[in-house]
C-alpha positions in Angstrom: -225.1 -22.1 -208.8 -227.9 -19.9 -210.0 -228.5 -16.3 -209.2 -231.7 -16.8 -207.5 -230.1 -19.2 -204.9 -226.6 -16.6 -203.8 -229.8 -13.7 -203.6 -231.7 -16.1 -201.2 -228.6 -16.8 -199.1 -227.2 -13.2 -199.3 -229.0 -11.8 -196.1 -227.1 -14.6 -194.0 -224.0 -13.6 -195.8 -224.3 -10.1 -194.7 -224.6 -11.2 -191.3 -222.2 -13.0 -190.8 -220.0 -10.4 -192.2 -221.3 -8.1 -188.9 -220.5 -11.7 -187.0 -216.4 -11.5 -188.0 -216.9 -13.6 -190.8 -215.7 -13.6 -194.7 -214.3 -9.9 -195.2 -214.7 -10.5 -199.0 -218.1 -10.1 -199.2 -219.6 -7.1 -201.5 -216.1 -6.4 -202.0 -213.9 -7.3 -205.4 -211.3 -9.6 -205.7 -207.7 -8.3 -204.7 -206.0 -9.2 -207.7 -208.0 -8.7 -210.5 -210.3 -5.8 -209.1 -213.4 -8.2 -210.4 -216.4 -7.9 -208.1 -217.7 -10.9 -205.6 -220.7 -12.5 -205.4 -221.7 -11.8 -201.7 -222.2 -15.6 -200.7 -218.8 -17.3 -201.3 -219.9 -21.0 -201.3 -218.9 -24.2 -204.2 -220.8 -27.3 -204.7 -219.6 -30.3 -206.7 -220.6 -33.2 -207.2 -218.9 -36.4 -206.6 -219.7 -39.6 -207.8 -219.1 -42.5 -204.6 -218.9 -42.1 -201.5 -215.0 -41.8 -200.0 -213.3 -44.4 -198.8 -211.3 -42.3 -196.3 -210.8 -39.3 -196.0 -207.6 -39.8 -193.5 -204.4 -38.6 -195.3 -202.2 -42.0 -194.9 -205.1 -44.0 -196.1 -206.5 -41.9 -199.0 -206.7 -44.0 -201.8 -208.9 -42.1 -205.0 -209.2 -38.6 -207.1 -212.6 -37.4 -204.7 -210.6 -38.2 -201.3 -207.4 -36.5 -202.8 -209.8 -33.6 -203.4 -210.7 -33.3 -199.6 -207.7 -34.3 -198.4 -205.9 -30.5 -200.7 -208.2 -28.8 -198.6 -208.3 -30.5 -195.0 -204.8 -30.6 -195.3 -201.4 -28.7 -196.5 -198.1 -30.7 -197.4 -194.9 -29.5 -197.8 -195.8 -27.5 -201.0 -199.0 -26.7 -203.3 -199.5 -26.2 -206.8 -200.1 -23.8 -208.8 -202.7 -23.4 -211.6 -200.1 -24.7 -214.2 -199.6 -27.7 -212.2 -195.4 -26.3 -210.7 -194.7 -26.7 -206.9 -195.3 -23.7 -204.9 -194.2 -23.1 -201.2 -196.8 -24.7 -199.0 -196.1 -25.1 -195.2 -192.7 -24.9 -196.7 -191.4 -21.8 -197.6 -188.3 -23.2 -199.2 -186.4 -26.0 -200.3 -182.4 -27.2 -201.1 -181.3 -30.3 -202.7 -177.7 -31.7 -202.4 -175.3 -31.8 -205.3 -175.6 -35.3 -205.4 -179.3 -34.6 -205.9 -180.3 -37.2 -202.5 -180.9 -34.6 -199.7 -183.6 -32.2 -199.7 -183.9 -29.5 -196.6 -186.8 -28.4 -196.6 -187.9 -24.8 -194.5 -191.3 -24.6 -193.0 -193.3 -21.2 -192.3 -193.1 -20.0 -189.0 -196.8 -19.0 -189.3 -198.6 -22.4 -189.8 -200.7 -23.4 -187.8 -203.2 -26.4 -186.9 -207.1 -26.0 -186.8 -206.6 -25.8 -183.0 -203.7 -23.4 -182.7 -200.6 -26.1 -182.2 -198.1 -25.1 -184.6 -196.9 -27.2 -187.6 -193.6 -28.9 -186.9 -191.4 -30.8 -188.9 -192.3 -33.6 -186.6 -195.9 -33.5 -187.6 -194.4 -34.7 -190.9 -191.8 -37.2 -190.0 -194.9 -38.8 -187.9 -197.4 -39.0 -190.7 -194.6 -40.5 -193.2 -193.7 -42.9 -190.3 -197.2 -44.0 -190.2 -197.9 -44.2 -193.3 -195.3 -46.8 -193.8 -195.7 -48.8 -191.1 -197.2 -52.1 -191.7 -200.3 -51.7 -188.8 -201.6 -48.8 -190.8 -202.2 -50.7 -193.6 -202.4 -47.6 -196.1 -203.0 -48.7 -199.3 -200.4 -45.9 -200.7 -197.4 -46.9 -198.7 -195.9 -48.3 -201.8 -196.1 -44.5 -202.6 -193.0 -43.8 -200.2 -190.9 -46.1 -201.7 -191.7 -44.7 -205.4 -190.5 -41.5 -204.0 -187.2 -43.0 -203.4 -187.6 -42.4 -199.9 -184.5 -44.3 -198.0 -185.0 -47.6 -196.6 -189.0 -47.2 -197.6 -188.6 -50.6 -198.9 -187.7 -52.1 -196.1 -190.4 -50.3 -193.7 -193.1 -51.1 -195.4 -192.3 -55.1 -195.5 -192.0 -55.0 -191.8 -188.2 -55.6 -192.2 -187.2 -52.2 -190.9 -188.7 -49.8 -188.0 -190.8 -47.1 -189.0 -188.1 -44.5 -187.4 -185.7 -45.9 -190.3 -187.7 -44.3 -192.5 -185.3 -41.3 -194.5 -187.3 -38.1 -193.1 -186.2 -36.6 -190.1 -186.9 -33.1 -188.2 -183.8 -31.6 -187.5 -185.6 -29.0 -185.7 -189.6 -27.4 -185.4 -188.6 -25.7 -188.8 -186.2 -27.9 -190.5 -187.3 -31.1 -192.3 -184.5 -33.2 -193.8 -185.6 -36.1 -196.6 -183.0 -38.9 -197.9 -183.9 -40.5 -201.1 -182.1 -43.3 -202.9 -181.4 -42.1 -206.4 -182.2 -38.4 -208.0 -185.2 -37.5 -208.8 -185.7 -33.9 -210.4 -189.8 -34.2 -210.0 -189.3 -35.2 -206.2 -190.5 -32.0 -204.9 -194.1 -32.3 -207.1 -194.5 -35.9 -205.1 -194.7 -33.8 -201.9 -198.1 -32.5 -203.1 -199.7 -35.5 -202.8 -201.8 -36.4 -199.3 -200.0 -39.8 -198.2 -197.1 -37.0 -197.0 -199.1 -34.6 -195.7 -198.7 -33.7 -192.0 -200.8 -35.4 -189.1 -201.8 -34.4 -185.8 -200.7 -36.9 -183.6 -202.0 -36.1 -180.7 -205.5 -36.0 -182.4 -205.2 -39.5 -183.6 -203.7 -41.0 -180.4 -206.9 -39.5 -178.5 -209.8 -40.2 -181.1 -208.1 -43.8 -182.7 -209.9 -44.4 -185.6 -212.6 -41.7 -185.2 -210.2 -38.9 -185.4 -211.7 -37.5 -189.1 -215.0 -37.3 -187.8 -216.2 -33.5 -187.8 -215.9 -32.5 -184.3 -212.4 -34.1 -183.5 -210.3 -33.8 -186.7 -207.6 -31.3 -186.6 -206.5 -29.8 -189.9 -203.9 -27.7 -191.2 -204.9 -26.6 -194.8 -207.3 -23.8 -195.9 -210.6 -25.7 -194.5 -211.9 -27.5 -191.3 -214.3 -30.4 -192.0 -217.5 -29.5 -190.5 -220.4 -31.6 -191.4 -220.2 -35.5 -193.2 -223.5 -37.5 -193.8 -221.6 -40.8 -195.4 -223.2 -41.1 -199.0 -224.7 -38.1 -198.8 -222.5 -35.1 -198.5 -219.6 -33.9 -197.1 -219.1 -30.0 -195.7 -215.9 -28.2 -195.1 -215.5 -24.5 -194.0 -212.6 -21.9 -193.6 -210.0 -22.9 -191.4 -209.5 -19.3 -189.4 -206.0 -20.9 -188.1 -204.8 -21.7 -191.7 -201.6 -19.2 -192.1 -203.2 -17.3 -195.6 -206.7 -17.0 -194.4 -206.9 -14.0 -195.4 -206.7 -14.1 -198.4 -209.1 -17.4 -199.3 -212.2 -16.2 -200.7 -214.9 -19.2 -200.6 -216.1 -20.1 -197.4 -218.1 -23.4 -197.5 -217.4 -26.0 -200.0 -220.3 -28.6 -200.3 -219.2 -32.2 -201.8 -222.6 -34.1 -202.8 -222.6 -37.6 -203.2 -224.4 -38.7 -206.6 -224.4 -42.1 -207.7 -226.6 -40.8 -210.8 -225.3 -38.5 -213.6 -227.7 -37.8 -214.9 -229.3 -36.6 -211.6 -226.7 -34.5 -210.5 -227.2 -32.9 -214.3 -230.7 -32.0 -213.5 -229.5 -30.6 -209.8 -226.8 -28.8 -211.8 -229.3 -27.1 -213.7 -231.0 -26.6 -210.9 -229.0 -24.2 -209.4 -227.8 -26.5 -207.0 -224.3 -27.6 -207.7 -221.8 -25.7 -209.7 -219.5 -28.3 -210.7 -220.1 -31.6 -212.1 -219.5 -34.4 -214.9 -221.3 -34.4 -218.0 -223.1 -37.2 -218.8 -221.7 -39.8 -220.8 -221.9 -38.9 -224.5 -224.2 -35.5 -223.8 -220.8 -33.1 -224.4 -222.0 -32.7 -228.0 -225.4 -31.3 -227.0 -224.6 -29.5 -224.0 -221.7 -27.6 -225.6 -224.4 -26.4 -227.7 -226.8 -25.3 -225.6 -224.6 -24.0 -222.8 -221.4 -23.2 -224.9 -220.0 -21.0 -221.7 -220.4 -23.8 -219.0 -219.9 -27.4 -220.4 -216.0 -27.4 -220.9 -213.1 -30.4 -221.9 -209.8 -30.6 -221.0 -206.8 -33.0 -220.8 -206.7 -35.2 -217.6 -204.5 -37.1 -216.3 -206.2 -40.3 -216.2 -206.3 -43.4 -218.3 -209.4 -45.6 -218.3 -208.6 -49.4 -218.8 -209.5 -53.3 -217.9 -207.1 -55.7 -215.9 -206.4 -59.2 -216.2 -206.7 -61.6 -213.5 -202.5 -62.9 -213.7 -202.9 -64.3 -210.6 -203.9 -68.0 -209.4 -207.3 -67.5 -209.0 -207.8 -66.1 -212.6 -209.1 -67.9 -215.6 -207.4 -70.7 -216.8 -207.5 -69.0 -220.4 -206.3 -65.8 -219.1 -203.1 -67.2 -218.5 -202.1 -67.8 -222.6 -201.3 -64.3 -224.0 -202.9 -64.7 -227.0 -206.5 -64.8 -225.3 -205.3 -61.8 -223.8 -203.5 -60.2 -227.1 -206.9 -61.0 -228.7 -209.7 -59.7 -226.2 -207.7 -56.5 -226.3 -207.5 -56.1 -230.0 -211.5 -56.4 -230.4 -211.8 -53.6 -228.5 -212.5 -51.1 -231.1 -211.2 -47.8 -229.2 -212.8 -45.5 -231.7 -216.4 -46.7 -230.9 -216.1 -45.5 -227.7 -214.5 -42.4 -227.6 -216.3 -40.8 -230.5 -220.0 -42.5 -230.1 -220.4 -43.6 -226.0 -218.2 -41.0 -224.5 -217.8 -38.0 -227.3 -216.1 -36.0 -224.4 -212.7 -35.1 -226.0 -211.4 -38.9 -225.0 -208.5 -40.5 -226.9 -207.8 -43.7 -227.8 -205.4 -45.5 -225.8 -203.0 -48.5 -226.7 -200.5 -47.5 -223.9 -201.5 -47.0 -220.2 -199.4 -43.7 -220.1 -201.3 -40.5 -220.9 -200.4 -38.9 -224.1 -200.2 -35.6 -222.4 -197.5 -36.5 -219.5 -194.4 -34.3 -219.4 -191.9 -35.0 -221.8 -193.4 -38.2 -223.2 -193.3 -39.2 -226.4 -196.0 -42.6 -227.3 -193.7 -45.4 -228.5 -194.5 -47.5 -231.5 -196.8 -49.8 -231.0 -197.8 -52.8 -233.5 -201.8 -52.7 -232.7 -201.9 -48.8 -233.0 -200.7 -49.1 -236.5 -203.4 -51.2 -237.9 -207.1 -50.6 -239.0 -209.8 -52.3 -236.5 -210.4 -54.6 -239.2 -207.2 -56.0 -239.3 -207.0 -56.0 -235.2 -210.3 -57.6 -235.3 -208.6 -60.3 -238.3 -205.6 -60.9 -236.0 -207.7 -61.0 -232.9 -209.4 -63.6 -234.2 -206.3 -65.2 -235.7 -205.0 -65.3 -232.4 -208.1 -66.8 -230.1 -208.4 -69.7 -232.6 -204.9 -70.7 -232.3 -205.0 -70.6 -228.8 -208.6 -73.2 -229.5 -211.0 -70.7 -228.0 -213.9 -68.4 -229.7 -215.8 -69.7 -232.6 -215.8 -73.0 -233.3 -213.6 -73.7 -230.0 -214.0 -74.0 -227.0 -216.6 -71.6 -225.3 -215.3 -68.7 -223.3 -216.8 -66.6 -220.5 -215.6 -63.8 -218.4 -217.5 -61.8 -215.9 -216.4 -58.3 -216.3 -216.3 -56.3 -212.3 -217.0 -52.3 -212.7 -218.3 -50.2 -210.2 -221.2 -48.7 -210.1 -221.7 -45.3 -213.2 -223.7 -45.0 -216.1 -220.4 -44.4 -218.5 -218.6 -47.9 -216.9 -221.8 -49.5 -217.6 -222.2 -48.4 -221.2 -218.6 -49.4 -222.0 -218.5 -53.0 -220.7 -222.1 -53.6 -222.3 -220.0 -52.3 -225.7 -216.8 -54.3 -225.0 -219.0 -57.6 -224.1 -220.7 -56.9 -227.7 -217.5 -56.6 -229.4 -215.6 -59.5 -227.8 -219.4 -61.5 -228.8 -219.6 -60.7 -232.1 -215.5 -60.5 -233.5 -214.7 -63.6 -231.2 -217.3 -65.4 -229.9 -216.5 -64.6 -226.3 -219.5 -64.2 -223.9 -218.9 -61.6 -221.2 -221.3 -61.1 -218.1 -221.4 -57.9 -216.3 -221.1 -57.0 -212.3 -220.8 -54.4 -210.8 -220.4 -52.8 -207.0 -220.1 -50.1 -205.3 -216.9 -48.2 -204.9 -215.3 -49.5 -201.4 -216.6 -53.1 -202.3 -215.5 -52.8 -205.6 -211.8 -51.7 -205.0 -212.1 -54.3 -201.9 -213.0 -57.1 -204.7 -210.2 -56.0 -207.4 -207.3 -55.7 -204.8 -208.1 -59.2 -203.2 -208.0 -60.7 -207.3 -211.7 -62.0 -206.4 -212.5 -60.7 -210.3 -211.8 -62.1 -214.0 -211.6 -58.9 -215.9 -212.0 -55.6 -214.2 -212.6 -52.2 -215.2 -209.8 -49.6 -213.6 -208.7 -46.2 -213.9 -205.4 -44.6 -212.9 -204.7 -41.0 -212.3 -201.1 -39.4 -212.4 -199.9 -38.7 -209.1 -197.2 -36.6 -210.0 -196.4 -35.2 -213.9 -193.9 -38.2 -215.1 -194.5 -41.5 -216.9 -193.5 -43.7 -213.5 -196.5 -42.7 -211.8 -198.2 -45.1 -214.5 -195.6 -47.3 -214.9 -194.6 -48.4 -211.7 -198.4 -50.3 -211.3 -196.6 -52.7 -214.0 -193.7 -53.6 -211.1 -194.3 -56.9 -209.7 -194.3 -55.9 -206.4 -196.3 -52.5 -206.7 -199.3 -51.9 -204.0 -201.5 -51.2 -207.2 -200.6 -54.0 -209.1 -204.2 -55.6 -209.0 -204.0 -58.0 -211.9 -200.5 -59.4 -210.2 -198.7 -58.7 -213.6 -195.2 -60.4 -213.2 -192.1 -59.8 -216.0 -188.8 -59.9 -214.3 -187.6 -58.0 -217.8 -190.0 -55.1 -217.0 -188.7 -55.0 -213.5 -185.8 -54.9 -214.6 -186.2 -51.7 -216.6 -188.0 -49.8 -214.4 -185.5 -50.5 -211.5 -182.8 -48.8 -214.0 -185.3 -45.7 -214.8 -185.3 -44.6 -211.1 -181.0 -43.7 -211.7 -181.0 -43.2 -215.1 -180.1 -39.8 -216.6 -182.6 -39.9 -219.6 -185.2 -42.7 -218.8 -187.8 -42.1 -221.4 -186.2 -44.9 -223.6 -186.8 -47.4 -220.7 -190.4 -46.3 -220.3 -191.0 -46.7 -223.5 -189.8 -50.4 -223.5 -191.8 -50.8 -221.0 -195.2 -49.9 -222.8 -193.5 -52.1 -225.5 -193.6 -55.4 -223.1 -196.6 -54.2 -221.3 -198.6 -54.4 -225.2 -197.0 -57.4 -225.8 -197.8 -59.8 -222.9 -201.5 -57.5 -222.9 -200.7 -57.1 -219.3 -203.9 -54.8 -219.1 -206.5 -53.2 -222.3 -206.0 -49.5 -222.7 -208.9 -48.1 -224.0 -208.7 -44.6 -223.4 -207.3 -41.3 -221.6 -209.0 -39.1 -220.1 -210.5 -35.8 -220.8 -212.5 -34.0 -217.9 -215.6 -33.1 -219.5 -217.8 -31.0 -217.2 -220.6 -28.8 -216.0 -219.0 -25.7 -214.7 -221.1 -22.5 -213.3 -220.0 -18.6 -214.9 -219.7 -17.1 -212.0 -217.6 -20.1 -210.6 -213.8 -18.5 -211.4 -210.3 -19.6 -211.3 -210.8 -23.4 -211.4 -207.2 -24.7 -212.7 -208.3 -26.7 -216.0 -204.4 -26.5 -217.0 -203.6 -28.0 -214.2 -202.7 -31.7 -216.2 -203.6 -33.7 -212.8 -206.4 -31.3 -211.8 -205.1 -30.9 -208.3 -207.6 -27.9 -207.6 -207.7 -26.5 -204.1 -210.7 -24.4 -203.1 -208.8 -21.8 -201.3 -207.3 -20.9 -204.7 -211.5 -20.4 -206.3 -213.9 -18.1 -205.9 -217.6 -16.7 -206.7 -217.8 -13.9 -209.1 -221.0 -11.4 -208.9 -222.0 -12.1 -212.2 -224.8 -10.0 -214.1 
């Protein structure tokens, strides 16, 4: 945000300093003694509009985003991405590594002055499991080993089965089926956030409108215009007010990246994307504010497996082939030139402790993928001189999805004769169309929950909520049902990349780098933080020059 715009706004700052508001204006930050701009607001930019914004049903990056600072879980994390105390203060795990007892503060409180229970946990787990809520991350449960999570979210068990229990206000005690070292980093994400339940049995369905949502975390939401914007401000109940700096975080809605550039430049945001493929020049011309870093995301295209899918999709060396025309390099280095890296396995390269198994089409030129590609499509009597093929490719709506399906349709055209047609939708009809398997080929991205390969991997599980393209391989299940108990399961993961490139259950194409606008005077913003789980409390506004 420009300087022009915090002088405009300082007068009101000042005032509401004299009104008991922020105590950190005109004053210098209490850690590192660096002085603070006097108006302590961020504005990002966001790309969609959020599906929900209601912890158990948050389903994408922008709603997790809202949902850090709406809400507090059991613990936080820090700028290096390692669980810190939340609402819990402290935790102990059995030696048998399947009981953790988790301590919560005495101090926290909700937006209206209730006090956060142990109960206000065990409720929003429940719920989140239970059938009628119809969250589209209950699967999430049961990939944290929860007991009996299984079971609850097939309607085969009672919510109240469910291993979390309160053992008292304070005390929350978890069960979970096998050990899991990086359990306490899956209680940062918002399907186990806490949940008011008194606010949601009186407001139903409206309860996360401004006005009747009640929050526990660093921010109340106080103003949402659907695709427009979306305005939270500090949370004077939240237990380390005190010591959060920014007052008013600002979420714009831009469908248009290139618009929310211009508005960037502006003055009017101070966060957002860069453009696809405009790194190289911006780096240049603002060296101090367009940045790239690792992020935990990989960018790829599903298959259809299931029964309404192509015909053709069904013979693996259609598959095998359309995924070995994609040249990788292409688009990375000249449609994206963001810092990107090729993929040929779903799992980011950068994921704790992972090591990128061999893989066969990783090895090879693009001339001899593109050879074998069409090696493989003639033998299977499709491409040139076969029989015509034609796939509709789903995205939703961006610029940089656009430009990459109009490059893979070329590709697949020209090294195989394959025709692609391009659709795309907006981003709740979009992830509507893809989860129903109403698509042929769709573009998808997933983002680590949690710093392990099985946040990737477990989307390959028959059974997994996020298994869009209904990839089935009882070998693969197999595997990853031994890597939930197994002392060293890297091996495992890595065999499962190896059957997931064989049968081309999906087309990697590339992970992530977050490439981005970012303000000077915006500070702390966590870019080692290999998921990017930022939380505004943790930012602030330096006075600049």
């Amino acid at each position: 945000m420009n300087i022009l715009r915090r002088t405009l706004l300082a007068s009101t700052a000042a005032a509401l300093v004299g009104l008991g508001g922020t105590a950190w204006a005109q004053m210098t930050h209490p850690e590192t003694g660096e002085p603070l701009a006097e108006v302590q607001e961020f504005t990002y930019r966001v790309l969609d509009d959020f599906p929900s914004i209601d912890p158990s049903l948050i389903q994408d990056v922008s709603g997790s985003e809202v949902g850090r600072d709406l809400f507090e879980g059991l613990l936080n994390e820090d700028a290096a991405g390692e669980p810190i105390p939340g609402v819990a203060t402290s935790w102990e795990v059995s030696d048998d590594g399947l009981t953790y007892t988790f301590t919560l503060r005495d101090n926290a409180k909700w937006s209206n002055g209730d006090p956060v229970t142990a109960g206000d946990f065990v409720y929003s787990w429940r719920r989140a499991a239970d059938p009628a809520t119809a969250s589209e991350y209950s699967w999430y449960l049961e990939v944290m080993g929860l007991e009996n999570a299984g079971a609850v979210t097939a309607g085969e068990m009672a919510p109240d089965q469910l291993g979390v229990r309160a053992i008292d206000d304070l005390t929350l005690e978890v069960t979970i089926d096998a050990p899991r070292p990086y359990f306490p980093q899956m209680t940062t994400f918002p399907t186990t956030f806490p949940l008011h339940q008194a606010t949601i049995e009186a407001h139903g369905d409206d309860w996360t409108r401004p006005g009747n949502m009640v929050s526990n975390g660093a921010y109340v939401l106080t103003d949402y215009v659907p695709q427009e914007r979306l305005v939270r401000e500090r949370n004077e109940m939240y237990w380390d007010n005190d010591n959060t700096i920014i007052d008013k975080v600002t979420a714009l809605i831009i469908n248009d990246e290139n618009v929310a550039l211009t508005r960037y430049l502006a003055g009017e945001l101070d966060m957002t994307e860069v453009p696809t493929g405009q790194f190289p020049r911006l780096s240049q011309e603002y060296p101090d504010q367009a940045i790239s870093f690792p992020s935990s995301c990989s960018y790829y295209y599903l298959f259809n497996h299931s029964d309404s899918g192509p015909e053709a999709l069904n013979d693996v060396r259609v598959r095998q082939a359309l995924s070995m025309a994609v040249d990788r390099d292409v688009i990375v280095n000249n449609i994206l030139a963001g810092g990107q890296k090729p993929a040929y396995t779903f799992t980011h390269w950068a994921v704790a402790g992972w090591e990128q198994p061999e893989m066969d089409i990783a090895n090879m030129t693009q001339d001899e993928r593109n050879e074998r590609a069409r090696e493989l499509i003639t033998e299977a009597g499709y491409g040139i001189g076969g029989e015509p093929l034609t796939f509709e490719i789903l995205y939703n709506t961006s610029d940089a999805n656009r430009s990459i399906a109009t490059a893979i349709s070329q590709m697949w055209k020209q090294t195989l004769g394959v025709e692609a047609t391009l659709a795309n939708q907006e981003w709740s009809t979009y992830l509507d169309t893809r989860g129903n398997q109403n698509f042929e080929v769709a573009r998808a991205a997933w983002c680590a929950d949690y710093n392990e390969p099985s946040t990737y991997l477990d989307l390959f599980v028959s059974d997994s909520g996020y298994n869009d393209g209904k990839f089935v391989n009882a070998d693969l299940d197999a595997l990853m049902a031994e890597a939930k108990t197994a002392e060293d399961p890297m091996p495992l993961y890595q065999q499962v990349e190896q059957i997931a490139s064989e049968n081309a259950a999906i087309i990697p194409i590339y992970h992530y780098a977050s490439v981005r606008m970012m303000s000077e005077d915006l500070e702390n913003f966590p870019t080692e933080n290999f998921l990017q789980n930022w939380y505004s409390k943790d930012l602030y506004i330096s006075a600049g020059e």
